[in-house]
Each structure stands twice: as structure tokens, then as C-alpha cells.
C-alpha distance (Angstrom), angle and dihedral (degrees) to the residues before:
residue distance angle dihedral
X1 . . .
X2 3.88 . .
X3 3.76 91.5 .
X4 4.22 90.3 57.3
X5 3.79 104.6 103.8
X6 3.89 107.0 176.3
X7 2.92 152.5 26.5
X8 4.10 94.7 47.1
X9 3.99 107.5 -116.2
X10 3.88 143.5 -152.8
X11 3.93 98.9 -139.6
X12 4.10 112.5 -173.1
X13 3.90 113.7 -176.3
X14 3.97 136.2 178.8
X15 3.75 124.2 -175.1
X16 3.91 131.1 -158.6
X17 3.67 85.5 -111.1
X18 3.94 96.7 74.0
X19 3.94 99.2 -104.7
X20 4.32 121.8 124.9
X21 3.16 116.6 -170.6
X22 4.32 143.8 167.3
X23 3.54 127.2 -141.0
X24 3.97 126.5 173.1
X25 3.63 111.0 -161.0
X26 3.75 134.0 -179.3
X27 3.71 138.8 102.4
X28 4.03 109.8 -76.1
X29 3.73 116.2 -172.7
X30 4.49 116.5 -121.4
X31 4.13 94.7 -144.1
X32 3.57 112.3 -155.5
X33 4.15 85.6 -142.0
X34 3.73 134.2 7.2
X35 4.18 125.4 2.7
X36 2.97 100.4 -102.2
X37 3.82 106.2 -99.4
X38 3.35 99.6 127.5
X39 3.66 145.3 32.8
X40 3.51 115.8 -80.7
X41 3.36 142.6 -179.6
X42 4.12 108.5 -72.4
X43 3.82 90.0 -176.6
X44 3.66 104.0 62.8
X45 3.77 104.4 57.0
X46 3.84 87.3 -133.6
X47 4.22 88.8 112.6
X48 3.41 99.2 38.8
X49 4.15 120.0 137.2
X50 4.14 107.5 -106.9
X51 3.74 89.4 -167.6
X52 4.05 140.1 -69.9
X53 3.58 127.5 -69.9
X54 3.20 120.4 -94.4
X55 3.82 129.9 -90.0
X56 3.71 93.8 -135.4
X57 4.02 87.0 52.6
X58 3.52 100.6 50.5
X59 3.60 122.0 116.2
X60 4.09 103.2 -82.7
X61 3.53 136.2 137.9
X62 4.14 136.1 176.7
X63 3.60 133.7 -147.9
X64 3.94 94.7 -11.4
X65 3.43 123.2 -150.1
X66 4.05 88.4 -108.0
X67 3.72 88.6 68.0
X68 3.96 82.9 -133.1
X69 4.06 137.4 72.6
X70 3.44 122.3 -142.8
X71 3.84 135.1 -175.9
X72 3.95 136.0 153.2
X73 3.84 112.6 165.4
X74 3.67 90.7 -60.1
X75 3.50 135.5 137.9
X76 3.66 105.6 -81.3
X77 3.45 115.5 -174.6
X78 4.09 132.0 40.5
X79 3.89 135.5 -97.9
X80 3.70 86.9 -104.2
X81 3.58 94.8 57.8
X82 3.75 106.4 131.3
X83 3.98 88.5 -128.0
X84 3.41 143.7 51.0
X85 4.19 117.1 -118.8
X86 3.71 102.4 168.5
X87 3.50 145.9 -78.7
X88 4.48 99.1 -111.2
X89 4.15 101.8 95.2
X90 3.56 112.4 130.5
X91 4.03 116.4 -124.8
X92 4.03 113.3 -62.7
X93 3.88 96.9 -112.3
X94 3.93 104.4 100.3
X95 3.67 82.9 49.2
X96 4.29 96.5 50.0
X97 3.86 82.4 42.9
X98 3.42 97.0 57.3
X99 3.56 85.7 44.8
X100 3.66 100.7 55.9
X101 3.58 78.6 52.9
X102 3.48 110.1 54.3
X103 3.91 94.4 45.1
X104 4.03 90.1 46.3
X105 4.15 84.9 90.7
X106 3.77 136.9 13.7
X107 3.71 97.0 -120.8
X108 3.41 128.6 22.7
X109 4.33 126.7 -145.6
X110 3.67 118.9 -148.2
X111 3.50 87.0 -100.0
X112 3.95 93.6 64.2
X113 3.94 89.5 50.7
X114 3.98 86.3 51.5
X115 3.69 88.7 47.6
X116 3.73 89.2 47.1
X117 3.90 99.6 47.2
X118 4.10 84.7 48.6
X119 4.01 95.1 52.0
X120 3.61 118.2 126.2
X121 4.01 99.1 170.8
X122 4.03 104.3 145.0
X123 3.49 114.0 -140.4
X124 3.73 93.3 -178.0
X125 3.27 84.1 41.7
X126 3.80 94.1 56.5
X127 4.02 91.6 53.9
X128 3.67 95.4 44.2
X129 4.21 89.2 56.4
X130 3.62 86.2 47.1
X131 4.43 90.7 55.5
X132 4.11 86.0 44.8
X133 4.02 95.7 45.7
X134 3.85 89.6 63.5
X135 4.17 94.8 44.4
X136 3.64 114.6 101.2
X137 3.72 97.4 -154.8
X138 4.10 105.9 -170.1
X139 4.45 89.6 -154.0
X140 4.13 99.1 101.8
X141 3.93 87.4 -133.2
X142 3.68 96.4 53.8
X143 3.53 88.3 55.6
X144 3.86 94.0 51.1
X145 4.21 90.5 55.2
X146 3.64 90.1 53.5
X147 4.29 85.8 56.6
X148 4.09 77.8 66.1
X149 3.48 99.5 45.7
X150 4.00 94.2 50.8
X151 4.26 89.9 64.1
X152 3.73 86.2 36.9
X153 4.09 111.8 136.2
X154 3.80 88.3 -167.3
X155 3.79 90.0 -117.5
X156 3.33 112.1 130.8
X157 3.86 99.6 -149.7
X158 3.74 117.6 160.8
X159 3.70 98.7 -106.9
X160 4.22 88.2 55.7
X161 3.54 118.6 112.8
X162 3.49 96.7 -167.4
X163 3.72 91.1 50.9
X164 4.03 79.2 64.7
X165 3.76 93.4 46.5
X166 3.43 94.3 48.6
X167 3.43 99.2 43.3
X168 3.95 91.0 54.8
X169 3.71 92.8 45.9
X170 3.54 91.8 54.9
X171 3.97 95.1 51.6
X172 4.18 94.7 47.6
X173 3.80 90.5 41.2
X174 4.18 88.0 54.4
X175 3.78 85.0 46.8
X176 3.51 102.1 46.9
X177 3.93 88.0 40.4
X178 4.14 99.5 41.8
X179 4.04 88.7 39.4
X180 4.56 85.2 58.0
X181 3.57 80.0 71.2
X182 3.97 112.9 17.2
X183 3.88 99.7 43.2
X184 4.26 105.5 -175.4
X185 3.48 89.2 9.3
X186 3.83 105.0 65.0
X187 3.74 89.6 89.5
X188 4.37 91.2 66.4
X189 3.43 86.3 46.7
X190 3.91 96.8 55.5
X191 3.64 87.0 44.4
X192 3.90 121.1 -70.9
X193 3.68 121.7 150.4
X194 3.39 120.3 -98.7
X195 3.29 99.7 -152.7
X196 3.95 127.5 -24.1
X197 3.78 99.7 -87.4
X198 3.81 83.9 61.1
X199 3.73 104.2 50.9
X200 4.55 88.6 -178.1
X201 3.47 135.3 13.0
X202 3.92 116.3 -137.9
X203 3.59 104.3 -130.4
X204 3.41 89.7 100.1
X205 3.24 100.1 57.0
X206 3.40 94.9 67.9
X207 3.67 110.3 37.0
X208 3.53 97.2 99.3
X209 3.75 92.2 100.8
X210 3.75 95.8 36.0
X211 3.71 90.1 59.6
X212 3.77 98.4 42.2
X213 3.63 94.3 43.3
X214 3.94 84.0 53.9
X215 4.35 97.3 51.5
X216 4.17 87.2 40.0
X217 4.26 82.3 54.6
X218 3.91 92.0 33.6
X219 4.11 95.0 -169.3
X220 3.66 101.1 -155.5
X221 4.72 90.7 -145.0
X222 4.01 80.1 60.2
X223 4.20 93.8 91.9
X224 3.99 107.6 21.5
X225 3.86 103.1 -110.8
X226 4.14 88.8 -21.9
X227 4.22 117.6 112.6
X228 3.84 126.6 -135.3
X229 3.76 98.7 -112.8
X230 4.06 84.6 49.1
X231 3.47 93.6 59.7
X232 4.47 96.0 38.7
X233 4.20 75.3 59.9
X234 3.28 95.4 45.6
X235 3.86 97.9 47.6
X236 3.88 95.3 41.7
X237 4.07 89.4 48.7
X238 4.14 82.7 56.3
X239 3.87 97.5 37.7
X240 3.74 83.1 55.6
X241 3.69 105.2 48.9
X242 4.03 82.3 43.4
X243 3.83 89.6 61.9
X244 3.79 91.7 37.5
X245 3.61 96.3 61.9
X246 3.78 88.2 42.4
X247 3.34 102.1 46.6
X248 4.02 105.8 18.0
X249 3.93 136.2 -130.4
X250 3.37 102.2 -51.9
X251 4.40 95.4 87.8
X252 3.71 86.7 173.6
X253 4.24 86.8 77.2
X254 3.66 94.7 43.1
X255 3.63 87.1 117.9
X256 3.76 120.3 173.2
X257 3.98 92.9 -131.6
X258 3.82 90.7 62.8
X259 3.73 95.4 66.7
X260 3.89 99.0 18.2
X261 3.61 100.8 72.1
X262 4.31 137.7 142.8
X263 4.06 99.9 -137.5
X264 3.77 89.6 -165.9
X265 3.83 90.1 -144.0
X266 3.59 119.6 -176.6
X267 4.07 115.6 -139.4
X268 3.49 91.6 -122.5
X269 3.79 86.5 43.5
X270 4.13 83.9 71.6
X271 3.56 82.6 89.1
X272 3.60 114.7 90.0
X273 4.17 97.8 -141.5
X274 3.81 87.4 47.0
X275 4.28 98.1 51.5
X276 3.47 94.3 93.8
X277 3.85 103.1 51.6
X278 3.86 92.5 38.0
X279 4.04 113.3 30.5
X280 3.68 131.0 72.6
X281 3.48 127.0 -163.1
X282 3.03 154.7 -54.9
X283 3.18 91.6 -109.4
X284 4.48 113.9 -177.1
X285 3.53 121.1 -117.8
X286 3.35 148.2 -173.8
X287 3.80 134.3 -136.4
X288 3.91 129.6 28.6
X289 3.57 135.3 -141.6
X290 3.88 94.8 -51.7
X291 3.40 100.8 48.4
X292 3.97 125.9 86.0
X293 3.38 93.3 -122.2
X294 4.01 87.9 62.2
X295 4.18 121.3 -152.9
X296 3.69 106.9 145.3
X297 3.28 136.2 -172.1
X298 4.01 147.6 -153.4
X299 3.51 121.2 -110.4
X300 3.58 100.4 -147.3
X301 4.03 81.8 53.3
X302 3.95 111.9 47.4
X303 2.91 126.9 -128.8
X304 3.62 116.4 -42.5
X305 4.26 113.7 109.4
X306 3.85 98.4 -99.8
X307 3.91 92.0 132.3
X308 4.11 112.2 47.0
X309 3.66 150.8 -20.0
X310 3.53 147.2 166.6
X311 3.83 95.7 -76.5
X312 4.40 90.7 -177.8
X313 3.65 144.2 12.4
X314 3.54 132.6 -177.1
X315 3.62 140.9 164.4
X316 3.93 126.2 -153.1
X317 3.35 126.5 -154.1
X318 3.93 105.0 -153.2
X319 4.07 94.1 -170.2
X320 3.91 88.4 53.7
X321 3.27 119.6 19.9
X322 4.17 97.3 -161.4
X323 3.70 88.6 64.9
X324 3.87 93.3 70.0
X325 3.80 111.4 114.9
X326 3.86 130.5 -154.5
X327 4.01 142.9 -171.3
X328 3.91 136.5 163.5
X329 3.52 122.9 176.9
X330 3.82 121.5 -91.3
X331 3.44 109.9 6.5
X332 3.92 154.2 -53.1
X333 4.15 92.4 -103.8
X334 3.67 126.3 61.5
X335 3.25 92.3 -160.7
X336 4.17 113.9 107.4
X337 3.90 87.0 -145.5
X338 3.33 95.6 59.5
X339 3.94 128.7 104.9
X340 4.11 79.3 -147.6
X341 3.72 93.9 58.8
X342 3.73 102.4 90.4
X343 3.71 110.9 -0.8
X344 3.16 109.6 100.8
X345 4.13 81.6 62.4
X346 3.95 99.2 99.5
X347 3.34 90.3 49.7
X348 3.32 105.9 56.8
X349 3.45 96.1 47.0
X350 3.70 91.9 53.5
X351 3.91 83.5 45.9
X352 3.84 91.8 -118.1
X353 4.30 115.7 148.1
X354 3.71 142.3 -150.6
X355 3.97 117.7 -130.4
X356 3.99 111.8 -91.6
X357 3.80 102.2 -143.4
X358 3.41 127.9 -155.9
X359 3.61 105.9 163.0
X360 4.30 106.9 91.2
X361 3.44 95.5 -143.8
X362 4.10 97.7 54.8
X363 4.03 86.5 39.7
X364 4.15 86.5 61.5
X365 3.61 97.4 37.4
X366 3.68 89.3 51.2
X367 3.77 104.4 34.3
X368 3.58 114.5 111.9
X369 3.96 93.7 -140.1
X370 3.82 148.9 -42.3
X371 3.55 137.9 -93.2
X372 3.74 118.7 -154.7
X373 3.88 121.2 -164.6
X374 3.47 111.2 -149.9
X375 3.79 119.3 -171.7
X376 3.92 115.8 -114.2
């Protein structure tokens, strides 16, 4: 790991010895002033780089006392970390969900690590049913959603209607609360481009906590004269007539898979004549950028996955080896004429694996065929 320059990493290991460990590795710049958030000066000298941090201090740790590692995009180190990292980690509740998870049971089967790479429990999620379960929203149809959210196992599976409710709550009430203070430029921060080379901007990726952190605190400046639980009302009757005009009457079918989907779309599928040969999909999903079982979306796009997901799991089995599983979405061929090019699709999304061999003779008595490379 000290000879990996760029980009910055999140390296988790295990050996057949016993030992865990973490290491991130990558070059970070040492500024002399500033951290580099900015622009600054280039002519002065003041904000030039004295260096990188050192190897040795990088964050790192072996065989913790947890007897597990853990990390999800999060913030990984302290604010008394001698250094400065960054400031783009996503929110911290993949990471306290896989927590939960990992310290639910002693030892864990390769079943429980399937279970836990599949888990789309919402902890957000959770809190924000907890703010809408004490509204008392006078539109008829608002009422109806919260009927959902009172059975609601905070699982945002694709055939959950709250999930959907939820969901859309959650995007009008960071509108409605982001645009108090942003005006025009609420839509950039739940997600519109910039400008064309940067298709979405990130801040709304993590404002889960930023928004929840402000309705827990409720400052009562925030909406000029208006109260917290008016505007939860107010952004659940909108989030509501949204999906109603979407999705029709019938609330009962306002399943989460139907607008949470991964279309699979090829870049050369972006042309219409071409969709058929290259795209796959849509494909429903569960989850969203919170959830372990990661499929995000973009705020200025709802709600299909054009943003993130989990692109590959695997399991290894240190005792054996041949137990290891695998899956990535799509397919091992890139080629569009290949059986290989999207079949391993509904399995992944049903967080299903292949075997990961390592043993050579298995791998040839199972291989399917060769392919020789001669040169020309």
C-alpha cells in the first residue's frame, strides 16, 4: 500500500492467520495554508503543498479491539486527527448499520454477510416516519400515507409503499427547507448539474443528516413566521400529490420498485436506435444512498438509480478458499452479443452469487471454455 499514489483508498484485509486490519492509502497533500477548498492565491507561495503525509501516519489500525472493521464512505478518522483528509464522506449510517449488524451475533455464517450486504433498513428513514407519525395533516390523502407508515418495518424493499412515501417526503421537505435559505438555488443543491461535465452535484447525497439534525433542533427563524410541523404537512401534502399524479389513485401500488429502478443503460445506449442492443432494464430496486444495500439517487432526478449502486460484492471464506462467493451487476462480457452480457443481473439484485474459485483444478473443470490469444 505505500507504493498506491492516487486515487486515496479504503483498503480492508484478512489473512488465514487470524489478523483484520484497515489501511487507507494514497498520496494526501501537507498545505502550508488553507485545505484546499477553495481557490487561492497560486502566486503568493502562501498555499503551496509542503509535502504528503506520511505512510506510517495514515489512518490504519490492526486487529481492533471490536474484533471487526467497518467502513462505508464515512468519515473515518477524528477532529483531532493530526491531518486534514477532506470534507466529501457521505452521512455515517451505512456504516452504524453495518454495525448494528455485525455486533447483533458473535459469529457470523456466510449467510449473515449475504444478509448484511442485501440490507436495506433506513435509519433516516426510521426518524423521518417517526416526525410524520405525530403530523396531523388536515389533506384526506396525507392522512391515508401515514396508514402506511404506521406498519412500516423501515425496510425499504421495492414492493414498500412507505419506502415511496418516505422517500418523497424526504426530498420536498429538503426543498422546502434548503429553498428558506437558498431561494433559485435549491435545485443545485438537491442535485442539478452545474454544468455538463458535471452531470450532479453531491450535496445531496449527504443531506440526510443536515436536514434531520435541523427538524430534531426545530429553530423557530428557519421559515419566517412558519413552524416545523407546518412545513412536515406542507411537504408531505406535496410529496403526495407528486406521487399521485405519477403513479395514480390507487396508493396501495405506489410501490417503491416502480420509481426506484437501475436502467442499466449503456453510453452508447443514449442513442435511441441503439437502446435495444445496448441497455438493460429497468430493473427495481431497493435501498438508496443510506442504506447498506446502496442505489442512490439524484434529487433533481427522482427516483430512478442514475447516481450509485453497489457495483460488487463478494464474500471470502479464509478457512476454504472455494467457498468464496462473487456478483457484479450485469455481466462478465461487455459485449451486447453475448449470453454473458447481462445475466448475472437477477442475481445480483436478489443478492444471489457465483462461486469465486481459487483452486486451478476446480477453475478448469468448471470453466465453460478457453480463449487463446494468438499474436497477429
Amino acid at each position: 500500500m505505500r507504493q498506491w499514489p492516487a486515487p486515496a483508498q479504503n483498503f480492508v484485509y484478512a489473512d488465514v492467520e487470524g489478523n483484520i486490519g484497515y489501511q487507507m492509502a494514497g498520496l494526501v497533500p501537507v498545505r502550508a495554508k488553507g485545505q484546499g477548498l477553495v481557490p487561492s492565491p497560486g502566486w503568493t507561495g502562501e498555499y503551496e503543498w509542503k509535502g504528503f503525509i506520511p505512510f506510517d501516519e495514515l489512518p490504519s489500525v490492526l486487529n481492533p479491539p471490536t474484533h471487526y472493521v467497518a467502513t462505508a464512505n464515512n468519515k473515518i478518522v477524528d477532529d483531532d486527527y493530526a491531518y486534514f483528509l477532506g470534507a466529501e464522506y457521505l452521512d455515517g449510517y451505512r456504516v452504524q448499520r453495518i454495525v448494528e449488524l455485525l455486533e447483533a451475533r458473535e459469529k457470523h455464517s456466510l449467510e449473515d454477510f449475504r444478509s448484511i450486504q442485501g440490507d436495506v433498513y433506513s435509519i433516516p428513514g426510521r426518524e423521518l416516519a417517526q416526525h410524520l407519525l405525530g403530523l396531523q395533516p388536515a389533506d384526506q390523502d396525507a392522512r391515508r400515507a401515514l396508514n402506511f407508515l404506521r406498519v412500516w418495518d423501515c425496510q425499504l424493499s421495492p414492493d414498500s409503499v412507505a419506502a415511496t412515501i418516505v422517500e418523497a417526503f424526504f426530498l420536498q421537505m429538503l426543498r422546502n427547507t434548503a429553498g428558506a435559505k437558498l431561494g433559485p438555488l435549491t435545485d443545485y443543491f438537491v442535485g442539478k448539474e452545474v454544468h455538463p461535465a458535471v452531470p450532479d452535484s453531491f450535496y445531496f447525497h449527504r443531506s440526510a443528516s443536515w436536514l434531520l439534525g435541523l427538524m430534531r433542533d426545530a429553530p423557530a427563524d428557519w421559515f419566517a413566521g412558519r413552524s416545523w410541523p407546518e412545513v412536515m404537512e406542507q411537504s408531505l401534502e406535496e410529496a403526495v400529490a407528486a406521487l399521485r399524479r405519477q403513479l395514480g389513485e390507487d396508493m396501495s401500488r405506489w410501490t417503491w420498485g416502480r420509481v426506484h429502478y437501475a436502467p442499466f443503460e449503456h453510453v452508447l445506449g443514449r442513442v435511441r436506435a441503439l437502446r435495444p442492443m445496448f441497455n438493460r432494464g429497468p430493473v427495481p430496486l431497493g435501498g438508496d444512498m443510506n442504506t447498506v444495500a446502496q442505489a442512490s439517487y439524484v434529487g433533481s432526478r427522482p427516483f430512478a438509480v442514475h447516481s450509485y449502486a453497489a457495483s460488487y460484492r463478494q464474500i471470502i471464506d479464509l478457512s476454504d478458499f472455494d467457498r468464496s462467493v462473487a456478483i457484479l451487476p450485469g455481466g462478465q462480457s461487455g459485449h451486447p452479443a453475448s449470453r454473458h452480457y447481462s445475466d448475472m443481473i437477477d442475481a445480483w439484485r436478489r443478492v444471489e452469487y457465483h462461486p469465486l474459485l481459487f483452486d486451478r483444478g476446480e477453475i478448469e473443470r468448471q470453466a465453460e471454455g478457453k480463449l487463446t490469444l494468438m499474436p497477429a
